[in-house]
C-alpha positions, 0 to 999 in steps of 0.5 A: 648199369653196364653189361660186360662180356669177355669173349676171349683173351682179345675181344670183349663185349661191353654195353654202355653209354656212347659218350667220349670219355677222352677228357674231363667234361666228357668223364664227367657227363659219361659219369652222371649219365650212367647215374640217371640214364636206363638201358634205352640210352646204352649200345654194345660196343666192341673192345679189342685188347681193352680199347674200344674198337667198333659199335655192333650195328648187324644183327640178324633176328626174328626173320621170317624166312622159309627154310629152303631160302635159309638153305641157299644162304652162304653168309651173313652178307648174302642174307643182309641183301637177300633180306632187303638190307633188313639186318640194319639195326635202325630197321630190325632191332628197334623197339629190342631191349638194348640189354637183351640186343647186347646178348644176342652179339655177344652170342654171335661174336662167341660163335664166330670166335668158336668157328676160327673167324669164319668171316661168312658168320659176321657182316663184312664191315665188321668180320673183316676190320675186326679180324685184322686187328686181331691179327695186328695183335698177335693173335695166333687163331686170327694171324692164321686164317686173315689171308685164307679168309679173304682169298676165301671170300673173295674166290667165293664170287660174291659181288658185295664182298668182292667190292669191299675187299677190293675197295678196302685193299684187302688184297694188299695183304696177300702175296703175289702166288697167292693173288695168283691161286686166289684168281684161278679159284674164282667163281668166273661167272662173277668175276674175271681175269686178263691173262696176258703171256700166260700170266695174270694182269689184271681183274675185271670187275663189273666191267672195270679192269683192275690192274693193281694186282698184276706182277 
């Protein structure tokens, strides 16, 4: 009944049935539910290094947009909000065959994986999480391009994401000197810094200054 789909050495695709299989009862409910139940009943969830990590919840599908607005798009994160947050799956994927929904991540993960993580092709709850733990398991692809990714993003200017790396403490990650390169690329018309002695204090950021990254 399930669909697997491995997408590298650490991530694989998986559709199934959303039941805890960590003891007996729940073994046993997942074990009949999986005899009578149809693909309705299942959801695509992420496995990384063979543990379930994430269920897939951004999709981006059938969107009737021009192609000028598709060319001032940036990420998928732009797109999420420039849609009206139509990339939900409660709203865009209901009524899609699960089976068929499951593809179409599986599709996007192997793009993103095949693009070297760019962070722009996935949603930020899941590009950023995901690509953590990945580098957290040694990957060599991931372990390269966490930090670049979220100084990337973050000098982007982009207030959504900005935000969730903020909130998230996603620059914790990143050094002193590279806090430092990472302000002098940012957009300043979303975000700004207080320089005090000609060294950097703090961000301000929708009108709140940031002082946690100041050395």
């Amino acid at each position: 009944m399930g669909k697997k789909f491995k997408i590298n050495k650490y991530i694989t695709l998986k559709l199934e049935l959303l039941i805890p299989e960590d003891n007996i009862l729940g073994s046993v409910v997942s074990s009949l539910a999986k005899r009578f139940l149809n693909y309705e009943n299942m959801v695509t969830m992420i496995y990384v290094g063979g543990k379930r990590f994430l269920q897939c919840k951004y999709l981006l599908m059938d969107v009737p947009i021009k192609q000028q607005f598709v060319d001032n798009i940036q990420s998928i994160d732009e797109a999420s909000e420039l849609l009206d947050h139509s990339l939900e799956m409660e709203q865009l994927t209901e009524g899609v065959n699960p089976e068929i929904e499951f593809w179409a991540h599986c599709s996007n993960l192997q793009v993103w994986v095949e693009n070297e993580y760019d962070t722009r092709l996935l949603h930020r709850n899941l590009a950023f999480p995901l690509l953590k733990k990945l580098s957290d398991l040694g990957d060599p692809m991931a372990t390269r391009v966490f930090k670049e990714e979220i100084a990337k993003r973050f000098a982007s200017g982009h207030h959504s994401v900005i935000q969730y790396l903020l909130e998230e403490l996603y620059l914790d990650y990143l050094t002193p000197e590279e806090i430092k390169t990472m302000i002098e690329d940012l957009n300043s018309e979303m975000v700004d810094y207080v320089e005090y002695n000609q060294e950097d204090i703090g961000i301000i950021f929708d009108k709140r200054l940031d002082l946690s990254y100041s050395h």
